[in-house]
NUSEDO-132471 format. One line per field, with one value per residue (C-alpha): x, y, z; residue in three letters; residue number from 1. Coordinates in nm, 2 decimals, decimal comma. Last residue first. Layout:
<atoms>
east c(X	...)
north c(Y	...)
up c(Z	...)
type c(ALA	...)
seq c(NUM	...)
</atoms>
This chain:
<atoms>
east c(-1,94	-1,87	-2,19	-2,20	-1,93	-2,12	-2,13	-1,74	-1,52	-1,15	-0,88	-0,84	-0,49	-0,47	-0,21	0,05	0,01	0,33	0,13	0,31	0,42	0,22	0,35	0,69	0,58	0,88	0,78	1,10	1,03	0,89	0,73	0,38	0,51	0,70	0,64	0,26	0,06	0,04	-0,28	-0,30	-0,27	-0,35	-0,69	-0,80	-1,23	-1,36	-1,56	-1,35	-1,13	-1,39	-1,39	-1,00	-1,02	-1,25	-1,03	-0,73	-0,97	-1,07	-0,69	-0,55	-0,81	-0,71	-0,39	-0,34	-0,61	-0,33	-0,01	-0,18	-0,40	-0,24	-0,45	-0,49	-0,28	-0,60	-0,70	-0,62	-0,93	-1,13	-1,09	-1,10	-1,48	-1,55	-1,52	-1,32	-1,40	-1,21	-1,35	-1,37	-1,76	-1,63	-1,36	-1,60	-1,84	-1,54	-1,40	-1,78	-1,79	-1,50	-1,55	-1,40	-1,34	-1,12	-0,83	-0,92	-0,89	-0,55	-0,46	-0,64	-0,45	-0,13	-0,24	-0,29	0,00	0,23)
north c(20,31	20,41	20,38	19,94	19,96	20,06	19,75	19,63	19,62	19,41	19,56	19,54	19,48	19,31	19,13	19,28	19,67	19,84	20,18	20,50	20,68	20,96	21,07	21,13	21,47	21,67	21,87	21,97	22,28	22,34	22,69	22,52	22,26	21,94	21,58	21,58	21,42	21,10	20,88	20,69	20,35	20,03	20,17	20,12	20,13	20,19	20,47	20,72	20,59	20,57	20,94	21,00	20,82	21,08	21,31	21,13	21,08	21,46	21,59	21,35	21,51	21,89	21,76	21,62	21,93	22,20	22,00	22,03	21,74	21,44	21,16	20,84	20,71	20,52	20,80	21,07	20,92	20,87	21,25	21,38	21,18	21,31	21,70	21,94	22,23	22,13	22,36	22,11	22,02	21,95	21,70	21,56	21,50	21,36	21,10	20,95	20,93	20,75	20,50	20,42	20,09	20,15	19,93	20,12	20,43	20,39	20,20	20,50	20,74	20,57	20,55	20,95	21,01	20,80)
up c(-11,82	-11,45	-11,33	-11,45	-11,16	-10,87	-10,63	-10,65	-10,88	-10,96	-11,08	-11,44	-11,48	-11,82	-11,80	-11,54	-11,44	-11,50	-11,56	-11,68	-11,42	-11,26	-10,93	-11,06	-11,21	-11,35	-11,65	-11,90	-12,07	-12,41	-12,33	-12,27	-12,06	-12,16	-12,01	-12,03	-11,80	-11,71	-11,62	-11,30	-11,22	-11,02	-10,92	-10,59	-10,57	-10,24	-10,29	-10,24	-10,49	-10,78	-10,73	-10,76	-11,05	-11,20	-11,11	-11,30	-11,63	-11,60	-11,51	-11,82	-12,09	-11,93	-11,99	-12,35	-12,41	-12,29	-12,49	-12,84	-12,91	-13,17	-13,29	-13,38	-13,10	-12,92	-12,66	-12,91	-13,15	-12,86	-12,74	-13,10	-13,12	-12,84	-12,95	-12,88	-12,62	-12,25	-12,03	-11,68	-11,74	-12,12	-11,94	-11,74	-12,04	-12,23	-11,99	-11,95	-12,33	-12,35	-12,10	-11,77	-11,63	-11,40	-11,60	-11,94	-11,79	-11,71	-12,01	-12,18	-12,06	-12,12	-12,49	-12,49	-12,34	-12,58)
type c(UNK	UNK	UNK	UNK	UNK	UNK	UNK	UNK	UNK	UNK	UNK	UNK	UNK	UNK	UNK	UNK	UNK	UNK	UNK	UNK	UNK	UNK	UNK	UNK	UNK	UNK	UNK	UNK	UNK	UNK	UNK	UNK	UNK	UNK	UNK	UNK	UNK	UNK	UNK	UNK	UNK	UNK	UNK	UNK	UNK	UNK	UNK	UNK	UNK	UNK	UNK	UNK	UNK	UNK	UNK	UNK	UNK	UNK	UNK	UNK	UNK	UNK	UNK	UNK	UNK	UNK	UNK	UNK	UNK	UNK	UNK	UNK	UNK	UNK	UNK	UNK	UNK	UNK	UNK	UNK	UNK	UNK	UNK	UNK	UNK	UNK	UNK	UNK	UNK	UNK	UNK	UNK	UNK	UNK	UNK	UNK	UNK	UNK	UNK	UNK	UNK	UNK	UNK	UNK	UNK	UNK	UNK	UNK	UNK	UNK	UNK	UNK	UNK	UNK)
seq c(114	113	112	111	110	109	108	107	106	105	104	103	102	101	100	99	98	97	96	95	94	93	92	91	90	89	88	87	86	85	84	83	82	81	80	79	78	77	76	75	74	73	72	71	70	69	68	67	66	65	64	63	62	61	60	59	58	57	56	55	54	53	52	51	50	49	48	47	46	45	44	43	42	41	40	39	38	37	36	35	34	33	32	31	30	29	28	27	26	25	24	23	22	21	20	19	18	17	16	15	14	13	12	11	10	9	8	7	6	5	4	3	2	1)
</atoms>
């Protein structure tokens, strides 16, 4: 279910695949897009560290449309379990209760983002 939150997230900012995976090679992530996209749509599983690494690019990159003006109406979660199988605790990422489909809207510099 990480994945698909992920992409709900991403999906309301706007934020394509391809962008997702270029920032997340530029962070150290090494699979491939395809593996990306098919995780981002449940297709897939990635072991707990790419889930992440996939979630910190698409949450960075949302912290860029924010500081330029752009709210988005959610984040993407990370992983509930760490590496040793313990519980996480991160309230700050809840899976989004955006209404319809929750795109928010854009201003100048969205055709960037795709």
């Amino acid at each position: 279910m990480q994945g698909v939150h992920t992409h709900t997230a991403m999906r309301h900012a706007d934020l394509s695949v391809l962008l997702v995976w270029d920032h997340f090679l530029n962070m150290g992530g090494g699979i491939g897009q395809f593996e990306v996209d098919a995780y981002l749509h449940g297709l897939m599983a990635l072991p707990v560290d790419d889930r992440d690494c996939v979630t910190q690019a698409v949450n960075e990159l949302l912290d860029d449309l924010a500081m330029m003006g752009h709210e988005a109406c959610c984040r993407a979660p990370y992983s509930t379990m760490d590496t040793c199988g313990h519980p996480r605790c991160d309230p700050s990422t809840e899976p989004c209760a955006c209404a319809g489909n929750g795109r928010a809207s854009r201003t100048g510099a969205a055709s960037r983002w795709r």
